[in-house]
Chimera marker file (.cmm) of the C-alpha trace (Angstrom):
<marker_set name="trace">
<marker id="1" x="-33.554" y="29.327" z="-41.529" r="1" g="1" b="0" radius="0.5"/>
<marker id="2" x="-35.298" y="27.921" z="-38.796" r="1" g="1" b="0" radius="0.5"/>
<marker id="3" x="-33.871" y="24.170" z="-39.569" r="1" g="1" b="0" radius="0.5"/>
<marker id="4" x="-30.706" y="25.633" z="-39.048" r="1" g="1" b="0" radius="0.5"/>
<marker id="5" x="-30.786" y="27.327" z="-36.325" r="1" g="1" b="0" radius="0.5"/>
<marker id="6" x="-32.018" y="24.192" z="-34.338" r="1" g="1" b="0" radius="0.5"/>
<marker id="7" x="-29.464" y="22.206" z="-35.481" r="1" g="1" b="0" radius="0.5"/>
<marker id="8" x="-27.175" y="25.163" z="-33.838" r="1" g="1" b="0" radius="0.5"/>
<marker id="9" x="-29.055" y="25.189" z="-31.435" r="1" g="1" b="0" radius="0.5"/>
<marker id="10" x="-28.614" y="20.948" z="-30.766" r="1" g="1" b="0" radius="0.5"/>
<marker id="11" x="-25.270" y="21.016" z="-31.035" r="1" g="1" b="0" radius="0.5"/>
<marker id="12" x="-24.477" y="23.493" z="-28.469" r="1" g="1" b="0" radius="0.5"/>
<marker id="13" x="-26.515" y="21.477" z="-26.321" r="1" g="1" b="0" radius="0.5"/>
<marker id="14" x="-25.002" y="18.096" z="-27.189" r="1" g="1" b="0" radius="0.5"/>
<marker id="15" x="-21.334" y="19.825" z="-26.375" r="1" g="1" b="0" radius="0.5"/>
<marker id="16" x="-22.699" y="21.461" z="-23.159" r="1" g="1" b="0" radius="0.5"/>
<marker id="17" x="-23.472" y="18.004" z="-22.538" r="1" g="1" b="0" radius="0.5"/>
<marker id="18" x="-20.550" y="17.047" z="-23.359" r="1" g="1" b="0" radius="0.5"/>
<marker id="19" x="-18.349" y="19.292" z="-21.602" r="1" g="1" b="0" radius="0.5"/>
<marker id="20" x="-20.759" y="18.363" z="-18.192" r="1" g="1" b="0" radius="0.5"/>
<marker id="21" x="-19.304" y="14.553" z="-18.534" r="1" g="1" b="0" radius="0.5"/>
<marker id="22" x="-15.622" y="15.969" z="-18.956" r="1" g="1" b="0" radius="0.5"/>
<marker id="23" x="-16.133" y="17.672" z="-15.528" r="1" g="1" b="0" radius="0.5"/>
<marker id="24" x="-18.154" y="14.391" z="-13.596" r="1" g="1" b="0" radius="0.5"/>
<marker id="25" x="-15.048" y="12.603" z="-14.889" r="1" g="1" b="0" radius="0.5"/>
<marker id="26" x="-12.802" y="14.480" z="-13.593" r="1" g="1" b="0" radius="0.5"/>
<marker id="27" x="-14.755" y="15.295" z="-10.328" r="1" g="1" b="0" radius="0.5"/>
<marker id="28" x="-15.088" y="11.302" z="-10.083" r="1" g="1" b="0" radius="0.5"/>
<marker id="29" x="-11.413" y="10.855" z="-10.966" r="1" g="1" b="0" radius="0.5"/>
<marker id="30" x="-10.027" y="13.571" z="-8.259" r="1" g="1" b="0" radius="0.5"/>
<marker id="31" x="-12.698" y="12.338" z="-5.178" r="1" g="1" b="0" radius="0.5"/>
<marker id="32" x="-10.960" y="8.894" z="-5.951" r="1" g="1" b="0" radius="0.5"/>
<marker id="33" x="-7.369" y="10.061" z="-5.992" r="1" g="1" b="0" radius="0.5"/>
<marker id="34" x="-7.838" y="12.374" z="-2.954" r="1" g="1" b="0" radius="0.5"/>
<marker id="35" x="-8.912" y="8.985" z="-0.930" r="1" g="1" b="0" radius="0.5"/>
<marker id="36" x="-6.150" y="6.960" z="-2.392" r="1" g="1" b="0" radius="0.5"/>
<marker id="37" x="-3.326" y="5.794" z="-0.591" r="1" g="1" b="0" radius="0.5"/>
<marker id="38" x="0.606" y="4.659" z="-1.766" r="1" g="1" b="0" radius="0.5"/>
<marker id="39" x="0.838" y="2.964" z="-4.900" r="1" g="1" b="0" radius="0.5"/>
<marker id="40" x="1.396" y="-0.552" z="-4.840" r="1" g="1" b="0" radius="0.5"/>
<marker id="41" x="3.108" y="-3.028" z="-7.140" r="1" g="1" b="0" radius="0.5"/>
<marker id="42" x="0.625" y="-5.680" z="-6.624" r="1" g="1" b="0" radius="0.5"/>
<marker id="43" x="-2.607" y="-6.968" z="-5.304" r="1" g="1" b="0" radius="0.5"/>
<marker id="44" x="-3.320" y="-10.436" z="-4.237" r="1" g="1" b="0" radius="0.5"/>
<marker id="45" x="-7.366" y="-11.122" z="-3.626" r="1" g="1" b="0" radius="0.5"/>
<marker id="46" x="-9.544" y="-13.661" z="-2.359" r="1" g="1" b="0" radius="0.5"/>
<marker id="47" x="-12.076" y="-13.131" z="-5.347" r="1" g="1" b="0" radius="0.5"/>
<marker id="48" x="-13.447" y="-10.144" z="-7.151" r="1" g="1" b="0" radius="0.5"/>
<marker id="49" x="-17.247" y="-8.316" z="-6.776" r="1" g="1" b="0" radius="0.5"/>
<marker id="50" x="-17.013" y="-5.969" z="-9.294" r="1" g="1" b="0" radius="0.5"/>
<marker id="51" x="-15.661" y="-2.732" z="-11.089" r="1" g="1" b="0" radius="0.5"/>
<marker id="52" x="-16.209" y="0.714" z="-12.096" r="1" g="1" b="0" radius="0.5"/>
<marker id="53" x="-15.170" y="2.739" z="-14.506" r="1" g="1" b="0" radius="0.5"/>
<marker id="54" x="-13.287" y="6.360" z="-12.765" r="1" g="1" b="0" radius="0.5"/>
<marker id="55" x="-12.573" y="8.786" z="-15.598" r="1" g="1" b="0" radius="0.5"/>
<marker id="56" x="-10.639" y="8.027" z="-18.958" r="1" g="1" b="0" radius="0.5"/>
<marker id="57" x="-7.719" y="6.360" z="-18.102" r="1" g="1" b="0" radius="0.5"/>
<marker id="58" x="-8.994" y="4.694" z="-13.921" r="1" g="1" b="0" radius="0.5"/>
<marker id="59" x="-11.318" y="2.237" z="-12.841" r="1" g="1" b="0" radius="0.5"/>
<marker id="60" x="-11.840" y="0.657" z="-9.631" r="1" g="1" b="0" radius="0.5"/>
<marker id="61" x="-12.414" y="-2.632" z="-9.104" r="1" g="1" b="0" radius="0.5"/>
<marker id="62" x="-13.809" y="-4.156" z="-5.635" r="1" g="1" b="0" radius="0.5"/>
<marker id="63" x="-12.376" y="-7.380" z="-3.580" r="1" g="1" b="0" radius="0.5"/>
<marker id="64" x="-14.954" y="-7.101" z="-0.755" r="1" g="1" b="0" radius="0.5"/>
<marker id="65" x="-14.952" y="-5.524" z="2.379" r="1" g="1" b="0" radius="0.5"/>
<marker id="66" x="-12.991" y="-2.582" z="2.608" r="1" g="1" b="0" radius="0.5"/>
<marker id="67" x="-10.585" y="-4.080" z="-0.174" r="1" g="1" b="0" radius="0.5"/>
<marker id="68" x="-10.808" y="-1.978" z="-3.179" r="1" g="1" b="0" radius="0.5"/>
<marker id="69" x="-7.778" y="-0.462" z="-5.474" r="1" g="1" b="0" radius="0.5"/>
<marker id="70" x="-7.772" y="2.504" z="-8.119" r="1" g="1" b="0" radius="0.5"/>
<marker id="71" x="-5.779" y="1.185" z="-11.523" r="1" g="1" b="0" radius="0.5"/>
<marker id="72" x="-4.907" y="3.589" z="-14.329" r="1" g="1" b="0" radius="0.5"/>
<marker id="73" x="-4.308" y="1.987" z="-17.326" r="1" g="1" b="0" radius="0.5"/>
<marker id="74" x="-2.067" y="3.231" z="-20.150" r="1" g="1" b="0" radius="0.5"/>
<marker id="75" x="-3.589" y="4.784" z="-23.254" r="1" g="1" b="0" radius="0.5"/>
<marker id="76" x="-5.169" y="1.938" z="-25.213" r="1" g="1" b="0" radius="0.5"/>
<marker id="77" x="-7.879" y="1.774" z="-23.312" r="1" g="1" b="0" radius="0.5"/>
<marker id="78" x="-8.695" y="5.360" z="-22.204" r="1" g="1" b="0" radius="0.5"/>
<marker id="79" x="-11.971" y="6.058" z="-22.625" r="1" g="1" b="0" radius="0.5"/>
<marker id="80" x="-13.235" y="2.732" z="-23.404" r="1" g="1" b="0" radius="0.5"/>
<marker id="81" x="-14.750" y="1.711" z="-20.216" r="1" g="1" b="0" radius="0.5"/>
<marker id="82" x="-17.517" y="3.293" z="-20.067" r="1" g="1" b="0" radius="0.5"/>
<marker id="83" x="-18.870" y="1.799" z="-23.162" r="1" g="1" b="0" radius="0.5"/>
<marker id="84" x="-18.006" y="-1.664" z="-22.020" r="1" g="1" b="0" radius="0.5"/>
<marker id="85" x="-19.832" y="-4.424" z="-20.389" r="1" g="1" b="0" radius="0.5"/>
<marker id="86" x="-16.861" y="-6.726" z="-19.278" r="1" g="1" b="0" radius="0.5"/>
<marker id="87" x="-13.334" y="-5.791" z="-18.573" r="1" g="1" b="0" radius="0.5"/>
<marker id="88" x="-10.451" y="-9.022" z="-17.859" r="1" g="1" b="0" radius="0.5"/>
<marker id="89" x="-7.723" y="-8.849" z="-16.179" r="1" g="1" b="0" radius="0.5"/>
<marker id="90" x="-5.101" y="-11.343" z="-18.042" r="1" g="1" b="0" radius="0.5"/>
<marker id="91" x="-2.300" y="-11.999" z="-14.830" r="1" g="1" b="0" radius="0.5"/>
<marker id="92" x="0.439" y="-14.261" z="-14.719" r="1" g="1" b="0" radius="0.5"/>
<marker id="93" x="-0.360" y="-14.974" z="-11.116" r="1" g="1" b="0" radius="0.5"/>
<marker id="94" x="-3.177" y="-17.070" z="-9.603" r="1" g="1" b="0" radius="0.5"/>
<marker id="95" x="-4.841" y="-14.391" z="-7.205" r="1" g="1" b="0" radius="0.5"/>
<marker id="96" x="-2.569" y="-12.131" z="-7.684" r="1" g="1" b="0" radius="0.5"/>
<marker id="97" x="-3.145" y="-8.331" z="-9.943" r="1" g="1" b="0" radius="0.5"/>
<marker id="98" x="0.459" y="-7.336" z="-10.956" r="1" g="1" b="0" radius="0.5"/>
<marker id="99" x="1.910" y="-3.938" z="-12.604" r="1" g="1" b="0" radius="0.5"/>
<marker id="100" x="2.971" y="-6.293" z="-15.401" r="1" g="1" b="0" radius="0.5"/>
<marker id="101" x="-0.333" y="-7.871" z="-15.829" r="1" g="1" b="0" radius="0.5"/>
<marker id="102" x="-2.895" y="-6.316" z="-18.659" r="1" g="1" b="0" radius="0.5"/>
<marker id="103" x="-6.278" y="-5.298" z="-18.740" r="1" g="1" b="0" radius="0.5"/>
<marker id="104" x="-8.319" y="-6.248" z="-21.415" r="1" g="1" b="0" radius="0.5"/>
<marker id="105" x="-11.703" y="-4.170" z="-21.970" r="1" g="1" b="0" radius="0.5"/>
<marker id="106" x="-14.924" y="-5.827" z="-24.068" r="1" g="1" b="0" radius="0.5"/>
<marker id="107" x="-12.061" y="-8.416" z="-25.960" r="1" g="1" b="0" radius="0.5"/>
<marker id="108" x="-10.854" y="-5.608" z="-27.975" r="1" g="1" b="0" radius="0.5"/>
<marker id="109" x="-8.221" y="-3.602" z="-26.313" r="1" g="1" b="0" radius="0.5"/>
<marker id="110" x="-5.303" y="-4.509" z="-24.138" r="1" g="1" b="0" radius="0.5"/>
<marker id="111" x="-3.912" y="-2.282" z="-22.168" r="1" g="1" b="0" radius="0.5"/>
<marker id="112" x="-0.935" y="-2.156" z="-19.372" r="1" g="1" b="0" radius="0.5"/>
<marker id="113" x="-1.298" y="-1.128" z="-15.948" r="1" g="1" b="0" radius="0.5"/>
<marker id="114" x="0.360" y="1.944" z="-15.510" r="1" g="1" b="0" radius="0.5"/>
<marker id="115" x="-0.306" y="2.899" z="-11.443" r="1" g="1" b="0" radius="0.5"/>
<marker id="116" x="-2.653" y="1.056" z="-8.631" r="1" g="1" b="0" radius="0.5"/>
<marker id="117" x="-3.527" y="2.262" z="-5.433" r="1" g="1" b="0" radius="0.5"/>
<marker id="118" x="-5.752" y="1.086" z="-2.323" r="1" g="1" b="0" radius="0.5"/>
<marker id="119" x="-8.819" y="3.164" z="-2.230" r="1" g="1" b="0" radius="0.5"/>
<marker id="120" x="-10.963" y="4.438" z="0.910" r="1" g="1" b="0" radius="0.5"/>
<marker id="121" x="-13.880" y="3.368" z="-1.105" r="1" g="1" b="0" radius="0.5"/>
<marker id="122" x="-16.447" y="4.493" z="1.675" r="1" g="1" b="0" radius="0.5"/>
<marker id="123" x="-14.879" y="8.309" z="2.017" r="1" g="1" b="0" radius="0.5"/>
<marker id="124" x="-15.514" y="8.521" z="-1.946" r="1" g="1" b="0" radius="0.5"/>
<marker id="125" x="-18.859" y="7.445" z="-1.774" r="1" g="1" b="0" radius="0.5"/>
<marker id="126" x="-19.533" y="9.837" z="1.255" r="1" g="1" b="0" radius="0.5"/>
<marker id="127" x="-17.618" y="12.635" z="-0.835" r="1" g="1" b="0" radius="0.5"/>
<marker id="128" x="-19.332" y="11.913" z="-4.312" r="1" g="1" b="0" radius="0.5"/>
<marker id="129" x="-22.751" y="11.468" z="-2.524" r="1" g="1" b="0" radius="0.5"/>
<marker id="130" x="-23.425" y="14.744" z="-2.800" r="1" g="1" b="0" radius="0.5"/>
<marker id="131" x="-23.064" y="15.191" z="-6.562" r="1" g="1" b="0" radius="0.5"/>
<marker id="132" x="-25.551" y="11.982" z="-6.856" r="1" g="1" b="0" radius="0.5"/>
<marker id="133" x="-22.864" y="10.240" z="-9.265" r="1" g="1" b="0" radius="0.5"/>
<marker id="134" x="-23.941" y="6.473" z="-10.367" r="1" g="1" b="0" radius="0.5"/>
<marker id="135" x="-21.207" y="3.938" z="-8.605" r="1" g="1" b="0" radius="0.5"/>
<marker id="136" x="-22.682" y="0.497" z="-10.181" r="1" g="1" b="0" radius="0.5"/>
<marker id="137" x="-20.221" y="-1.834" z="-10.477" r="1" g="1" b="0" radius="0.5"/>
<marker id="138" x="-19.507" y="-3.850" z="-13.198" r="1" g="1" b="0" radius="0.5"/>
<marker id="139" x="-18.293" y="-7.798" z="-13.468" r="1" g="1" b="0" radius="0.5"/>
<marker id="140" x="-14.892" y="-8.843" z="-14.092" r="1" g="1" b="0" radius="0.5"/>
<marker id="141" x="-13.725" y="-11.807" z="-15.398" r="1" g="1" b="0" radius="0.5"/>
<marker id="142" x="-9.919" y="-13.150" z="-14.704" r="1" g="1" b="0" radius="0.5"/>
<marker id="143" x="-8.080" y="-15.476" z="-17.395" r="1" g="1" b="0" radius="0.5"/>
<marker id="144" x="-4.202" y="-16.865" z="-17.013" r="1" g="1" b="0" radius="0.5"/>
<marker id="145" x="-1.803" y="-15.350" z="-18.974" r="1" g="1" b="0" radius="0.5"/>
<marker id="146" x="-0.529" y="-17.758" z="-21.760" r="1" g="1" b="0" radius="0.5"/>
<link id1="1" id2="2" r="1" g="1" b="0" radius="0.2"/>
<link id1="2" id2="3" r="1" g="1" b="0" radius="0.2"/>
<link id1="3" id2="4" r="1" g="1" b="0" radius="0.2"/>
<link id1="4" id2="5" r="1" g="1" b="0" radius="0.2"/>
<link id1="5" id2="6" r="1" g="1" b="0" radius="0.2"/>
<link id1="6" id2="7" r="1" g="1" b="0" radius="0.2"/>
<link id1="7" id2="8" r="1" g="1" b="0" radius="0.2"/>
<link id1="8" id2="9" r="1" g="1" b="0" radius="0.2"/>
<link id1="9" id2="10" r="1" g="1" b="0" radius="0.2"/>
<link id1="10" id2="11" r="1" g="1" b="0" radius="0.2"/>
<link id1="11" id2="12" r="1" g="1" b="0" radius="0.2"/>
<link id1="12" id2="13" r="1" g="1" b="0" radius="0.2"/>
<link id1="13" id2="14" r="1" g="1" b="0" radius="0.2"/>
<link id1="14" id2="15" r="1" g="1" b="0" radius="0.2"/>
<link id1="15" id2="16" r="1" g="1" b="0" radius="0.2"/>
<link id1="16" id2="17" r="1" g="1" b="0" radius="0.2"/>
<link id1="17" id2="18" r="1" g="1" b="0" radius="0.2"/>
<link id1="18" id2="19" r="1" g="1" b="0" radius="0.2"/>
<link id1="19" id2="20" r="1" g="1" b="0" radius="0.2"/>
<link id1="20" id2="21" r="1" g="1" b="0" radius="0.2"/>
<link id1="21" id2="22" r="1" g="1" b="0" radius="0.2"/>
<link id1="22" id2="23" r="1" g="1" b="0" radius="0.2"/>
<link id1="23" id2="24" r="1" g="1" b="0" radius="0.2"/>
<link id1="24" id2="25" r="1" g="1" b="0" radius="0.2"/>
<link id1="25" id2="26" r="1" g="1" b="0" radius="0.2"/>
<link id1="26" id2="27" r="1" g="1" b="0" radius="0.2"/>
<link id1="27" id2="28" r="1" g="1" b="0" radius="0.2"/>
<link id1="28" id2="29" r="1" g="1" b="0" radius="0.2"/>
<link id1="29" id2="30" r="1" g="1" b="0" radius="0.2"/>
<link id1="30" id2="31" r="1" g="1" b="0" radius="0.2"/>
<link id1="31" id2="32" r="1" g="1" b="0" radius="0.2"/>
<link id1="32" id2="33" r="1" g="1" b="0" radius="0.2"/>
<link id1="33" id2="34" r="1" g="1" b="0" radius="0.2"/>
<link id1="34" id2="35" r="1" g="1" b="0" radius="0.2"/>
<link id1="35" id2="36" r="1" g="1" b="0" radius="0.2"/>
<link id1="36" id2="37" r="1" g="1" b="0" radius="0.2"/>
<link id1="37" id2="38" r="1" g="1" b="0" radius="0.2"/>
<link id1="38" id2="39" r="1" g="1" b="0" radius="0.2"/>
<link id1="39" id2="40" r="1" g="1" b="0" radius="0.2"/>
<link id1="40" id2="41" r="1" g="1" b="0" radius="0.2"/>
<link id1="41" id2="42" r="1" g="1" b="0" radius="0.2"/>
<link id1="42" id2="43" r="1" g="1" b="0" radius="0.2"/>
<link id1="43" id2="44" r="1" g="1" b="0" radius="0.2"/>
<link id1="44" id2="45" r="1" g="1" b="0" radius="0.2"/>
<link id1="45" id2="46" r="1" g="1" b="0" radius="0.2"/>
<link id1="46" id2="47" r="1" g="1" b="0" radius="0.2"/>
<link id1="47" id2="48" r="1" g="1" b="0" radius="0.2"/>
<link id1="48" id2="49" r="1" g="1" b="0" radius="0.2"/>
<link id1="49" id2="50" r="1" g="1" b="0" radius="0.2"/>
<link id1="50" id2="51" r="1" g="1" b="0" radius="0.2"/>
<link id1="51" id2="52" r="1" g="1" b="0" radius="0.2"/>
<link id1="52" id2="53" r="1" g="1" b="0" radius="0.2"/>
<link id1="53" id2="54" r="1" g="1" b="0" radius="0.2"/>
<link id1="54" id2="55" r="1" g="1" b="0" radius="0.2"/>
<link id1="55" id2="56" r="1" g="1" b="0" radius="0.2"/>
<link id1="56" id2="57" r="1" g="1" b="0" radius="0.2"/>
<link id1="57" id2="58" r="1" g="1" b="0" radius="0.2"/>
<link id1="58" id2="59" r="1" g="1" b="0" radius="0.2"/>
<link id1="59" id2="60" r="1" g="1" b="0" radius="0.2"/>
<link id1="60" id2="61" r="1" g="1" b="0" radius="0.2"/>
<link id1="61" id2="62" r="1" g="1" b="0" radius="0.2"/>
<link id1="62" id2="63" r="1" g="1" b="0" radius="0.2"/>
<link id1="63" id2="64" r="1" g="1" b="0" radius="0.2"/>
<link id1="64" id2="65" r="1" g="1" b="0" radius="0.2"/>
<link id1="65" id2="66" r="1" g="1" b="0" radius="0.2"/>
<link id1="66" id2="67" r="1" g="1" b="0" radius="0.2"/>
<link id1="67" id2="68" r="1" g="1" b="0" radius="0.2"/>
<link id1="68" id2="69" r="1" g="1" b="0" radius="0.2"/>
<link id1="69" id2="70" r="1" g="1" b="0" radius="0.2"/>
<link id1="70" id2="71" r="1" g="1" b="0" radius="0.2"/>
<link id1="71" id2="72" r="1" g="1" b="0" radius="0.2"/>
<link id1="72" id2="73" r="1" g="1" b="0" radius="0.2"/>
<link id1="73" id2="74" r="1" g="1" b="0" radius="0.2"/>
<link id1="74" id2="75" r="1" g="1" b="0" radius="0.2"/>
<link id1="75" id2="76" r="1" g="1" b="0" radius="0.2"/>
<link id1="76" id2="77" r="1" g="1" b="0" radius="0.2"/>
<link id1="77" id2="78" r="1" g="1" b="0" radius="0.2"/>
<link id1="78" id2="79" r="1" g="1" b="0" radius="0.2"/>
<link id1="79" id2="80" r="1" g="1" b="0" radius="0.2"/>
<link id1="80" id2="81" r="1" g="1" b="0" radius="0.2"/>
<link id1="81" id2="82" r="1" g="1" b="0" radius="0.2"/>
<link id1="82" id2="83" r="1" g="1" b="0" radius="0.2"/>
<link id1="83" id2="84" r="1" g="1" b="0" radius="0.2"/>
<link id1="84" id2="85" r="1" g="1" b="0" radius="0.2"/>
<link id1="85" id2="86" r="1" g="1" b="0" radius="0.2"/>
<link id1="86" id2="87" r="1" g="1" b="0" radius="0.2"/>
<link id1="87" id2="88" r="1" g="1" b="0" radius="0.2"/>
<link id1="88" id2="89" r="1" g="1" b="0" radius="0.2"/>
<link id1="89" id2="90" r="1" g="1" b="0" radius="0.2"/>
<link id1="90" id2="91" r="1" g="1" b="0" radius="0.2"/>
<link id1="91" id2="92" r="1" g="1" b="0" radius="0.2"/>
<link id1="92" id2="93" r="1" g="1" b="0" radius="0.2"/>
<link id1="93" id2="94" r="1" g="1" b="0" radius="0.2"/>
<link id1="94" id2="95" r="1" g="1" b="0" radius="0.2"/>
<link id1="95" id2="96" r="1" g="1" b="0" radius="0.2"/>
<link id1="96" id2="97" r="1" g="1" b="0" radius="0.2"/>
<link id1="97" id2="98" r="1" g="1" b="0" radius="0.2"/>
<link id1="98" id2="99" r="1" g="1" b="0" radius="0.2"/>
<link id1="99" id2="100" r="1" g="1" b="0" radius="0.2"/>
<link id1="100" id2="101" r="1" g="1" b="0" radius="0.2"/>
<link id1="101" id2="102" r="1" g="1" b="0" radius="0.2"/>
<link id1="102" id2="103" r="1" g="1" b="0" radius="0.2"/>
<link id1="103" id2="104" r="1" g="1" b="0" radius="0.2"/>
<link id1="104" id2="105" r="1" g="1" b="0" radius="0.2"/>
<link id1="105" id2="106" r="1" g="1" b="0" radius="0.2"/>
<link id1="106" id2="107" r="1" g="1" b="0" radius="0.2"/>
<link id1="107" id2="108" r="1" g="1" b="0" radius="0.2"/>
<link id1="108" id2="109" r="1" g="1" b="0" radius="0.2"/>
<link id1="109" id2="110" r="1" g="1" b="0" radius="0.2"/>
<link id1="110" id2="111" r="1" g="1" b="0" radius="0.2"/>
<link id1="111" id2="112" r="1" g="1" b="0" radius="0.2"/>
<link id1="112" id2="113" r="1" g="1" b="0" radius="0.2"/>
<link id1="113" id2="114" r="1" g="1" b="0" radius="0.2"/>
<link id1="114" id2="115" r="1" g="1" b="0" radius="0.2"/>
<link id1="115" id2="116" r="1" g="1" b="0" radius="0.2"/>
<link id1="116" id2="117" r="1" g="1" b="0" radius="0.2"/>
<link id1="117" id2="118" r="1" g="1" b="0" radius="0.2"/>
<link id1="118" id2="119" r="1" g="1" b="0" radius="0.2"/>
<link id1="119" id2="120" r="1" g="1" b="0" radius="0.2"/>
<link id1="120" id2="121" r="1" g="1" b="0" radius="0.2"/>
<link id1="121" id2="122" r="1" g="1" b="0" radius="0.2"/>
<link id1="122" id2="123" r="1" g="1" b="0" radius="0.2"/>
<link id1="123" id2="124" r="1" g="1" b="0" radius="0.2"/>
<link id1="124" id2="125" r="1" g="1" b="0" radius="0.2"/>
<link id1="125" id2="126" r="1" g="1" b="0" radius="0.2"/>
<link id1="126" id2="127" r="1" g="1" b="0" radius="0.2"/>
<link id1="127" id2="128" r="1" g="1" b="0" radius="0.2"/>
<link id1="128" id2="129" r="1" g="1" b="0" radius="0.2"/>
<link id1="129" id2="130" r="1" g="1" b="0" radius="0.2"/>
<link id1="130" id2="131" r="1" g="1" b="0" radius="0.2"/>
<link id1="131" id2="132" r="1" g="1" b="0" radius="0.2"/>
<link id1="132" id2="133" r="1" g="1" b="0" radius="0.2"/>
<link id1="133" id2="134" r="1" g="1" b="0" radius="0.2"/>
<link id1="134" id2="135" r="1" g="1" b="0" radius="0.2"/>
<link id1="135" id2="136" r="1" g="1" b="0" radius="0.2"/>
<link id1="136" id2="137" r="1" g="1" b="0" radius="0.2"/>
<link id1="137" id2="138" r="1" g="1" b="0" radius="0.2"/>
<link id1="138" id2="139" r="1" g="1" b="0" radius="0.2"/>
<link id1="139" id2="140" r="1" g="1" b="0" radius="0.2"/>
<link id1="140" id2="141" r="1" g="1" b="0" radius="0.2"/>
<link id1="141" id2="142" r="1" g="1" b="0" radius="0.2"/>
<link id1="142" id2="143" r="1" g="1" b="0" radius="0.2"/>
<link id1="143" id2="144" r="1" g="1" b="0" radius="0.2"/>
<link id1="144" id2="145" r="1" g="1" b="0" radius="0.2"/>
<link id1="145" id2="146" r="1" g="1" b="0" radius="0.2"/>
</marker_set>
């Protein structure tokens, strides 16, 4: 009886757990889009720091100073990139990050971009300081479409 009760009891807690990163996802995902600005067709770029994941279906990746862009991607890879390690950007453009371009996460999973904005990256962090969320960024590597 006991046994079973604590594996009740362990699987409440791993969906409270759960449910928690639902709602830093979506806390993450709104202090982005509240600081986001027009959507753009493309983005040209000098080079590329780095990336982070924003949600299920956003990430945002980092050009340098004061240069960063949201990008929801369409369903393939939703959910994926928090899991992942490396996420490509395949473009048909030298410098250049079009709507028509794909993002491919660990490899494995293609997606389309679906929606890109510029970001006020610094108002986020100032916003999502307060919730002490982890904003590492993440490296990005850029291949020529074929």
């Amino acid at each position: 009886m006991i046994r079973i009760l604590s594996v009740f009891i362990l699987a409440g807690l791993l969906a409270a757990c759960a449910g928690r990163g639902d709602v830093v996802d979506n806390e993450r995902s709104d202090a982005f889009m509240k600081h986001a600005g027009d959507p753009v067709s493309q983005i040209r770029y000098i080079r590329i720091r780095g990336w982070q994941p924003v949600g299920r279906d956003k990430f945002m990746i980092d050009f340098g100073a004061r240069e960063q862009y949201l990008i929801e991607v369409s369903h393939e890879c939703h959910g994926r990139m928090y899991g992942s390690a490396s996420l490509g950007i395949v473009n048909y453009q030298p410098r250049v990050i079009d709507r028509t371009d794909r993002i491919v996460i660990d490899d494995l999973h293609r997606c389309r971009i679906m929606e890109m904005w510029p970001v006020d990256y610094q108002a986020v962090r100032e916003e999502l300081a307060a919730v002490d969320h982890d904003l590492t960024e993440r490296q990005v590597e850029v291949s020529r479409a074929e």
